[in-house]
C-alpha positions in Angstrom: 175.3 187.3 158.6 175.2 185.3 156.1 174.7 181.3 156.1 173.7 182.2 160.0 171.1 183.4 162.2 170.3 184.8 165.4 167.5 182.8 167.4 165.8 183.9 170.4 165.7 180.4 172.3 163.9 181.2 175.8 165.4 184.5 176.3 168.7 183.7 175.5 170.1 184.3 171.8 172.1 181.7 170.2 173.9 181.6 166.3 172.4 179.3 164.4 173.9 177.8 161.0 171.8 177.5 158.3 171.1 173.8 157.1 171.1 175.1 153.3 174.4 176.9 153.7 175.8 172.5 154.7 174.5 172.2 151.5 175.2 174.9 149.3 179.0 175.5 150.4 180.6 172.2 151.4 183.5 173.8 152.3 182.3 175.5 154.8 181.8 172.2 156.8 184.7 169.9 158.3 182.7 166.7 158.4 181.5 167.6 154.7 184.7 167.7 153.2 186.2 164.4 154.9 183.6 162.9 153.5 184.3 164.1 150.5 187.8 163.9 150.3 189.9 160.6 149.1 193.2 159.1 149.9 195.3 157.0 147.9 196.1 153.6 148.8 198.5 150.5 147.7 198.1 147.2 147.8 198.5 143.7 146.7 195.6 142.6 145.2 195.2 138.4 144.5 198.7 139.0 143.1 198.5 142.5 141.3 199.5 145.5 142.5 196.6 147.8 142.7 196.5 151.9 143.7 192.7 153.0 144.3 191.7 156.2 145.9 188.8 156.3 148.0 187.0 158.1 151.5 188.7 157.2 154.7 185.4 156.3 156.1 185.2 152.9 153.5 186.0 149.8 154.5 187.5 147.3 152.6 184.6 145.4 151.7 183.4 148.6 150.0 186.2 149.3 148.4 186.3 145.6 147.0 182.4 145.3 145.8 182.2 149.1 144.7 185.2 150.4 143.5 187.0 147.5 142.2 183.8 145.6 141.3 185.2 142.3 143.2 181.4 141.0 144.8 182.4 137.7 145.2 182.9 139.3 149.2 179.5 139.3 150.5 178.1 142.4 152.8 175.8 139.9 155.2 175.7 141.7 158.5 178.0 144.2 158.3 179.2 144.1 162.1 181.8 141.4 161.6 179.5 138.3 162.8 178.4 136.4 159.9 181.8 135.9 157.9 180.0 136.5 154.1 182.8 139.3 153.6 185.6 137.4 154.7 189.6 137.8 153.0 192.7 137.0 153.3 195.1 140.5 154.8 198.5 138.7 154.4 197.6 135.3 154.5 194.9 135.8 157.9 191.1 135.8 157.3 189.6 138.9 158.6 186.2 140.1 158.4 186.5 143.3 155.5 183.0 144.9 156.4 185.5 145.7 160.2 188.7 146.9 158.2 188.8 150.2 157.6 190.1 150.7 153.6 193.4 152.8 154.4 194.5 149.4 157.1 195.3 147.6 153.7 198.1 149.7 152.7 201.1 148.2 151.9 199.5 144.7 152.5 198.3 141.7 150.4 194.5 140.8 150.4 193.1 137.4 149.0 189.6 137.4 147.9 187.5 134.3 146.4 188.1 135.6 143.0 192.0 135.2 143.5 191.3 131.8 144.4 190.5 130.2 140.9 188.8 131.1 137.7 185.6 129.5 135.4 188.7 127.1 133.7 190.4 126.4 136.4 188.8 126.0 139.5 191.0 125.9 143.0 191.5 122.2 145.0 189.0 123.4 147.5 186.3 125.2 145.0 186.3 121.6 143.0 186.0 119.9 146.5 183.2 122.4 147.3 180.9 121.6 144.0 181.5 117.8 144.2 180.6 117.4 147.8 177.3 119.1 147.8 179.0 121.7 150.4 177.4 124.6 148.0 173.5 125.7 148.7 172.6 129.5 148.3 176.3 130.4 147.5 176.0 133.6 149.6 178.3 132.1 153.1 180.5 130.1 150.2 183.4 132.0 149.5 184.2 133.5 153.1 183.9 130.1 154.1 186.7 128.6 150.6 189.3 131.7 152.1 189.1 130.6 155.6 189.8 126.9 154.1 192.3 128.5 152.4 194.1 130.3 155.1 193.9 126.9 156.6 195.1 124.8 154.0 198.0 126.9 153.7 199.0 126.2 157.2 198.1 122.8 157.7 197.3 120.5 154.6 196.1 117.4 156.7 193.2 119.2 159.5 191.4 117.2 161.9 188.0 117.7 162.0 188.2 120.3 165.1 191.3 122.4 163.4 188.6 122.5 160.3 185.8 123.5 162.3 187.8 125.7 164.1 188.9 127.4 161.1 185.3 128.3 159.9 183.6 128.9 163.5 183.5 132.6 162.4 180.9 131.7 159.6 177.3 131.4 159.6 175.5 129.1 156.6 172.1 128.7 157.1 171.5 125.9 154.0 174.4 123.3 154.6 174.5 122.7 158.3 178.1 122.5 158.0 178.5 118.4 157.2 179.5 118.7 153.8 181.4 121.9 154.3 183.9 119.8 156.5 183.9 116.7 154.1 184.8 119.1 151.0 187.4 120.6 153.3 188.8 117.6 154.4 189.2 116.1 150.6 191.0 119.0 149.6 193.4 118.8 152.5 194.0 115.1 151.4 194.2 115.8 147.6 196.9 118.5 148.6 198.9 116.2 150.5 198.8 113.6 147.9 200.0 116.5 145.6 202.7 117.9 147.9 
């Protein structure tokens, strides 16, 4: 038979598929061709309206950094514990590296790059730079989306509510004191504003 074979395992026979046939005919193979195939999905992207397709199996932090070339969302652990990747899915921070890429369909995601640009920075991204809360960068904009997402709620935070609010994110270079104080000015800029 082709692409198969008959093995003689300890007196019993058994059919055995060929590893080169996996290779040579994809579609011989389930797995191979879910892998391979794509779905299309819709979204709201930091305001746009975006259609990508891409594997079933991505997430949305792969779909963000590789296919829309968005790597201001940061793969740090990649098991939902460090908050690097973290966005805004209608208005709530989740962790993207944990979100499958077809959950997002229909919905609006926020990333760091929706936040601001190079001229015009966001309330909280000025707060970040002129309070020192910036080190490495890497932890920094999961942590200005989770402010975000709380700022949005609640322009005037206590301390806890802010500490709270980024308790999902680890930053190895800050130890956190500046994070709050940049976090707190925006909140107080914003209600000044308001």
């Amino acid at each position: 038979m082709n692409g198969w074979r008959l093995e003689d395992r300890g007196g019993r026979q058994k059919l055995m598929i060929l590893p080169q046939t996996l290779l040579l005919r994809p579609q011989t193979c389930w797995l191979q061709r879910l892998i391979m195939m794509e779905i299309a999905i819709k979204f709201i992207l930091n305001g746009e309206s975006v259609e990508v397709r891409v594997p079933p199996h991505w997430t949305l932090l792969r779909l963000l950094r590789e296919k829309l070339g968005l790597t201001g969302t940061k793969e740090g652990c990649g098991i939902g514990e460090c908050g690097a990747c973290t966005v805004l899915l209608d208005g709530i921070p989740v962790n993207a590296c944990l979100i499958l890429a077809p959950k997002v369909e229909g919905k609006k995601v926020e990333t760091v790059e929706g936040l601001g640009s190079r001229e015009s920075l966001h309330s909280l991204q000025k707060s970040f730079i002129d309070h020192g809360a910036i080190q490495c960068g890497f932890c920094t904009p999961g942590i200005l989306v989770s402010s975000k997402a709380l700022l949005d709620k609640n322009s005037n935070p206590t301390r806890e509510e802010i500490k709270e609010a980024i308790s999902g994110h680890l930053c190895r270079c800050t130890g956190y004191h500046q994070i709050i104080e940049a976090i707190e000015a925006a909140g107080k800029k914003r209600k000044v504003i308001r």
